[in-house]
C-alpha positions in Angstrom: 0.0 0.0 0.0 2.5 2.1 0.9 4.5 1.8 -2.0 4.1 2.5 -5.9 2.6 -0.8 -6.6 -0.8 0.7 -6.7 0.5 4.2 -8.4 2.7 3.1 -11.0 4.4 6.6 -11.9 7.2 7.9 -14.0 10.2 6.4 -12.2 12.3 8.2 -15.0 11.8 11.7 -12.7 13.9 10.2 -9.7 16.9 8.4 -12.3 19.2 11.6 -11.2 18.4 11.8 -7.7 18.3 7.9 -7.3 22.0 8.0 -8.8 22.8 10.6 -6.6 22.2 8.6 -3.6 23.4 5.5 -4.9 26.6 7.4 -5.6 26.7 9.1 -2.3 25.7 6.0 -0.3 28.8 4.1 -1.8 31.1 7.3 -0.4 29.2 6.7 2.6 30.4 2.9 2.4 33.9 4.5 2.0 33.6 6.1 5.0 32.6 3.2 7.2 35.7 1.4 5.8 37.9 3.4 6.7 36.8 3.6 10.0 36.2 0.5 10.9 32.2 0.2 10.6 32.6 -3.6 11.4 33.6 -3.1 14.7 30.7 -0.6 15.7 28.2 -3.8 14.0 30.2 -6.6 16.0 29.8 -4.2 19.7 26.2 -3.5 18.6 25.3 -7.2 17.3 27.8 -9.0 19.6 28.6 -11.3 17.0 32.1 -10.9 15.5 31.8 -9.0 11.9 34.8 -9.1 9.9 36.4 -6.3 7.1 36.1 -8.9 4.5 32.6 -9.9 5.1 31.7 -6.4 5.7 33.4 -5.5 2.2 31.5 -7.9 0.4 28.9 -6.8 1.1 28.8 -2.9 1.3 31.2 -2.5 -1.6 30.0 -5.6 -4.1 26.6 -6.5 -3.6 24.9 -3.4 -2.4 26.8 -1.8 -5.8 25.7 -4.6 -8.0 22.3 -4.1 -6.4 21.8 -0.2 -7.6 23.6 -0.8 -10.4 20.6 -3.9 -11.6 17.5 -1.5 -9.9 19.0 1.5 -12.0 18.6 -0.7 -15.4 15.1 -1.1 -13.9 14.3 1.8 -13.9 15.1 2.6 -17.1 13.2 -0.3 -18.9 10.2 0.7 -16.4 9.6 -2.7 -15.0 6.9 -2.5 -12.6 9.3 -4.0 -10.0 11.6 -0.9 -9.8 8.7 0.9 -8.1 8.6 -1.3 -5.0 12.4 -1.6 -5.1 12.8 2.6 -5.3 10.5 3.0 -2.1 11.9 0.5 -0.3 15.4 1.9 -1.3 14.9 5.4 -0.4 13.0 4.6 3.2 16.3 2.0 3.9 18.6 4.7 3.2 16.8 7.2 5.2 15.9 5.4 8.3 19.3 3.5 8.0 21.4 6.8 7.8 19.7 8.5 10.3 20.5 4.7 12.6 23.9 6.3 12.3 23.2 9.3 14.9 21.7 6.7 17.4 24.5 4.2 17.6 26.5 6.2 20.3 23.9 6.0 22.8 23.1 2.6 21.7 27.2 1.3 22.7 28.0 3.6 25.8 24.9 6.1 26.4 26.5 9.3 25.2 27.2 11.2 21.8 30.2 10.8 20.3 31.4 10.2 16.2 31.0 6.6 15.7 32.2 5.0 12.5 30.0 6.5 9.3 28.5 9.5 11.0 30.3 12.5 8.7 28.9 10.9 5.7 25.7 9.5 7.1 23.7 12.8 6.3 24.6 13.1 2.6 22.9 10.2 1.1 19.8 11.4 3.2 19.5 14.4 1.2 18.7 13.2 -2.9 16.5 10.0 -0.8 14.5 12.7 1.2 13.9 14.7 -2.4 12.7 11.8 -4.3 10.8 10.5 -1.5 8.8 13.4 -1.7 8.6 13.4 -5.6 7.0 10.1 -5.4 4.6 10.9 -2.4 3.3 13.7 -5.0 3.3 12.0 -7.7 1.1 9.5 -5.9 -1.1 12.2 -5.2 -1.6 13.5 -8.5 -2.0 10.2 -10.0 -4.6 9.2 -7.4 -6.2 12.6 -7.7 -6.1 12.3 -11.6 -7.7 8.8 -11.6 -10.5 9.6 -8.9 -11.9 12.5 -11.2 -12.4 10.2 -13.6 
């Protein structure tokens, strides 16, 4: 319900800002690399996460991941409109995580690993969040008065 499943919209109108974020999100990545974002997941988890496992992850599949949804998006396949909402809440909700974790490990507020890059990503996902959500509305609006 809550995503473009039931809308289908131009998904075209967020390519740039969807690139944007995937770009930024991978300097994000960057980031938490070179600061050791493992260690913050294995004190937080308490299960040991290593710099490998970690980099196979953030810097193969996630890439591989936007790289397939962009070529979505570009052929228009229904799919890419689920995958764009769930993409853009993730990075939202997930970056934003990133000012938490402090108080989560010892109770106070202090950098943790990914926090001066946490906000930038949060920017393009915020903007095409809110294209979508009026998008939605005009399509809804447009399809009620008929």
């Amino acid at each position: 319900m809550a995503t473009l499943w039931r809308t289908p919209t131009d998904t075209t109108k967020i390519l740039v800002p969807y690139s944007l974020t995937s770009a930024f999100f991978v300097v994000h990545v960057f980031e938490e690399y070179l600061t050791y974002f493992q260690d913050v997941v294995t004190q937080m988890s308490g299960r040991a996460v290593s710099q490998e496992n970690f980099l196979v992850v953030a810097e193969f599949f996630i890439p591989v991941f936007l790289f397939i949804c962009a070529a979505l998006i570009l052929k228009r396949w229904r799919v890419d409109d689920y995958i764009l909402v769930m993409f853009f809440f993730a990075m939202v909700v997930a970056e934003l995580a990133h000012f938490v974790f402090p108080f989560l490990i010892d109770g106070t507020f202090h950098y943790e690993s990914g926090m001066y890059t946490a906000a930038i990503p949060l920017i393009p996902a915020t903007y095409s969040l809110r294209v979508m959500v009026r998008e939605i509305g005009t399509r809804r609006g447009v399809v009620a008065a008929d």
